[in-house]
N, C-alpha and C positions, 0 to 999 in steps of 0.2 A: 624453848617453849615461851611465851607470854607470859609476863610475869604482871604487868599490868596495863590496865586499861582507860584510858582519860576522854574527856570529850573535849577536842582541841577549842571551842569556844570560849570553853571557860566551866564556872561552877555555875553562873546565874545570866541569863541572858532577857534582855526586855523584845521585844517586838509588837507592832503594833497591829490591830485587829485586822483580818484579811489577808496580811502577810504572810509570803513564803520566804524562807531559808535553807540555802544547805546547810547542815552540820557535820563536821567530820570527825572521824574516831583514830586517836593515836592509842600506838601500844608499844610498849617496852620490855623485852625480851629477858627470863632469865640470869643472863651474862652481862645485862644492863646495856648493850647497844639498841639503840632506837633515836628517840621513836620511828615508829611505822606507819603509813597508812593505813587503817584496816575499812575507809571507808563502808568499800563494795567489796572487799576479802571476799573469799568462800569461807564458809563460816560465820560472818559477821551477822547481828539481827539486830535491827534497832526497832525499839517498843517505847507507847506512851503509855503513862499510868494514868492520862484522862486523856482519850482521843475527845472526846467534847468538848473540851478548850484545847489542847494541841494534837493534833496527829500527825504522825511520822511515817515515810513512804520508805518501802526496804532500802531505799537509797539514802538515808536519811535525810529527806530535805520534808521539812514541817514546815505547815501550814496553823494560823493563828484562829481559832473557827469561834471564840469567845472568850470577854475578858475573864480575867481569873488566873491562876500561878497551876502549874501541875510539872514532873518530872521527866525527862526523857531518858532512857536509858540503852547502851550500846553494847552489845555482848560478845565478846572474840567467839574463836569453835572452841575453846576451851576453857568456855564461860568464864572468864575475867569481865568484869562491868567497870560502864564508867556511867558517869549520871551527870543531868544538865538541869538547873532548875528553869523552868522556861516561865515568863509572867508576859499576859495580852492586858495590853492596855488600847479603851480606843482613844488613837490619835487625832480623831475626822479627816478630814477631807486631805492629801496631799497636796504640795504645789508640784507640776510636770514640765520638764523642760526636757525637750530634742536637741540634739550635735549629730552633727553632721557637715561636709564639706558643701559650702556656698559657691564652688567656683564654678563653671559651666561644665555643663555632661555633653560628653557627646550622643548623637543615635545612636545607638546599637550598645552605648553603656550602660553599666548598670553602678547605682550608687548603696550605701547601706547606710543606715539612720539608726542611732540609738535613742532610750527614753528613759529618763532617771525622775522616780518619783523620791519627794523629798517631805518629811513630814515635820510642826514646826515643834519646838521644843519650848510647849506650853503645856499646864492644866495636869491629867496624866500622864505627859509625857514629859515633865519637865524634867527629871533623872535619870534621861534615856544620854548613851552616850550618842555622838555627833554620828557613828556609824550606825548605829539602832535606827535610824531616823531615814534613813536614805537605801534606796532601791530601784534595781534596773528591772525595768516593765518590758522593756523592746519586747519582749515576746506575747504578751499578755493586755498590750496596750491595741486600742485601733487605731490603725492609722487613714490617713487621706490625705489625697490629692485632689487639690479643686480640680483642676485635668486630667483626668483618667486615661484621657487620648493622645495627649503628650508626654507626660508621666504616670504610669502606673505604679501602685504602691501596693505589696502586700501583708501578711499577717507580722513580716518577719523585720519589718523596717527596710527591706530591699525594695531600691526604686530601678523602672526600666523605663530610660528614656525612646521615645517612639517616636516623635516626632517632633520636629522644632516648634518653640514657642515657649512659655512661662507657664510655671502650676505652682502652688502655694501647698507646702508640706506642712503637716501636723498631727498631732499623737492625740486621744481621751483616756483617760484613765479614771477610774471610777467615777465618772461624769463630769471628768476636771479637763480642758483643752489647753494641753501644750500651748508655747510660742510658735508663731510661724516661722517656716525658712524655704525662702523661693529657690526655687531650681528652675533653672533657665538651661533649653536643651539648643543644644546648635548644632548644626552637619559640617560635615570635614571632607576633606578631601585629601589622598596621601601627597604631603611634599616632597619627601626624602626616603633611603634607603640606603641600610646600610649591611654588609655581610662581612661577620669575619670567620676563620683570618683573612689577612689581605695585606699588600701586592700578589706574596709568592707564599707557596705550601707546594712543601713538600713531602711524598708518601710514597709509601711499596703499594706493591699489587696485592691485590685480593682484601676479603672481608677483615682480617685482619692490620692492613694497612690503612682502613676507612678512616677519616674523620668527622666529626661533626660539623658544619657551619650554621653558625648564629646571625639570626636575621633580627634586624630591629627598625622600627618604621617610625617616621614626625609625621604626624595628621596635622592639618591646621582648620582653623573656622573661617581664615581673612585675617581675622585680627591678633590671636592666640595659637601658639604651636601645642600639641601632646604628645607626650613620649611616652604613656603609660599604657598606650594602648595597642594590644596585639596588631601587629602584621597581617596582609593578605596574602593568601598562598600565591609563590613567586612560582613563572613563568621561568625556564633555564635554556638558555642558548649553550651548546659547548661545539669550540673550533674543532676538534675530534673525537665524535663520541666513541670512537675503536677504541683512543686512550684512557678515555673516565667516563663516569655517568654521575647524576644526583637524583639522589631519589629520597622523598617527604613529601610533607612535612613532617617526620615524626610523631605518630599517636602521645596525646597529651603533654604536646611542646606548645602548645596553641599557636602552630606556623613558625614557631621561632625555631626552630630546630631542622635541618638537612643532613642525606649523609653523602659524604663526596667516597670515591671509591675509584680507587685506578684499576682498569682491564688490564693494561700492557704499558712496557716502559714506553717510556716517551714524556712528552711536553708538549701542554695544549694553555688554551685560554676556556674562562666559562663568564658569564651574563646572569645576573638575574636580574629581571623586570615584572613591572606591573599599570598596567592602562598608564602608559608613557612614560613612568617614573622608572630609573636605571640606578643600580646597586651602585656604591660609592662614585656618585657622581659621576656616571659613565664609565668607571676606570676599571677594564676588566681584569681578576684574577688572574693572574700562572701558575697552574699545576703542575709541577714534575713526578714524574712515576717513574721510579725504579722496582727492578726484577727484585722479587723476595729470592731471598740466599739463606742457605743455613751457614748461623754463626757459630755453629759449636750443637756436640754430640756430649750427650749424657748416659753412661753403660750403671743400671740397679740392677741390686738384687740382694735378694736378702741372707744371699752365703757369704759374708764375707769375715775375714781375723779383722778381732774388734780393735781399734785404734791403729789397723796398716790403711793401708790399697790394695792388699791383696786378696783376687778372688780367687775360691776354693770350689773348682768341680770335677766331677767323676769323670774317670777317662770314657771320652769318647760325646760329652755331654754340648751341645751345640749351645751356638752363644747367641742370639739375636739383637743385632743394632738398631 
């Protein structure tokens, strides 16, 4: 059973006006192993003793609604508490700043943007520790793209490149704008292709003898290659399809994924291609397929003298292999 209950934050926490926070709840067991998470437990209730200056969501993440000090408290299912004392002070205005990768997107990518608001450690706030002061907005911030046609940008910091050309990204937060950061979108074209395994693979017949192969693609712009960026679903030539087949791309491999599968023994070649581009440089796979064989018979049952091999049944009683 729960023997106690603490609010992982601490005993006293500042924050500043308008602020949200998680808070978490540990608990410590009896036999004294812990702590535990009991955040979201079944059982757990987190309560404020002034939702007017703080209030607390069953989840426990509070919100800062005016200055002032008031208490939080977090209750196991068998009501152990732990208590946090919570003080709003206002901070004013934050300073905001976005990250995020500057290097070129491709069409059809998508990038993700974060937003850290920062608040300064002056006036009311000058006793706040360094992490009191600082918070991630991405979700809460607006964002924009001067280009909406080229880059779109929504609620979440997730950008989608659409079409080439230049947009100027940026966050507001409580009527504060972010720094800029361009995003330049460029198109590509597949260079390369590559699948493995490769030269030779070899497998038995049937589903059991399948393998995977792994597809991986270099786009380029002209001037920059990418490796990060999913495959197009490959086109498959095979010297015998009697011998093998492939069949994908795998549901939720994002084209990276095929499965190779031998029908009947034998030795064939396979191809994959895509608008002129050929899997390892032209150089096609060899598949051998051998006959599945049984390796070895296994006789259960659950009559047997314990610690022999010997099994024990009534005359006349059939045996099944």
């Amino acid at each position: 059973a729960i023997s106690k209950v603490v609010v992982r934050e601490g005993t006293t926490l500042n924050i500043p006006l308008g602020e949200s926070r998680q808070l978490h709840g540990d608990a410590t067991l009896t036999d004294g192993t812990g702590p535990f998470d009991i955040t979201t437990a079944n059982g757990t209730k987190w309560n404020s003793q002034g939702v007017g200056t703080v209030s607390v969501s069953a989840t426990g993440v509070i919100t800062a609604n005016a200055a002032g000090q008031t208490t939080i408290v977090v209750t196991s299912e068998n009501n152990k508490k732990g208590y946090l004392t919570v003080v709003v002070s206002d901070c004013g205005k934050p300073a905001v700043a976005i990250s995020g990768s500057t290097t070129n997107l491709p069409k059809g990518q998508m990038r993700y943007y974060s937003a850290i608001a920062t608040y300064a450690k002056t006036g009311a706030c000058a006793n706040f520790a360094d992490s009191e002061l600082q918070y991630v907005v991405t979700l809460v911030a607006s964002w924009n793209s001067t280009k909406p046609a080229i880059a779109a940008i929504d609620g979440t910091g997730k950008a989608s490149a659409l079409a080439a050309g230049t947009s100027n990204i940026s966050a507001t937060y409580k009527g504060v704008k972010s720094n800029v950061l361009v995003l330049k979108v460029v198109v590509v074209t597949l260079k390369s292709l590559s699948v493995t395994p490769a030269p030779t693979i070899d497998i038995a017949m049937g589903a059991n003898g399948a393998v995977f192969l792994t597809v991986s693609a270099v786009w380029t712009d002209g001037a920059n290659d990418y490796t990060d960026i999913d495959p197009p679903v490959l086109n498959w030539t095979i010297g015998h399809s009697t011998i093998a087949s492939i069949s994908g791309p795998v549901a939720g491999s994002n084209n990276r994924k095929y499965v190779l599968t031998g029908l009947k023994a034998g030795s064939t070649i396979f191809d994959g291609f895509k608008s002129g581009v050929f899997m390892n440089g032209k150089t096609s796979t060899t598949v051998n397929v051998s006959a599945a064989c049984i390796t070895g018979i296994a006789i259960t049952s659950p009559a047997h003298a314990a610690g022999t091999n010997m099994l024990y049944l009534p005359p006349g009683a059939p045996i099944v292999v």
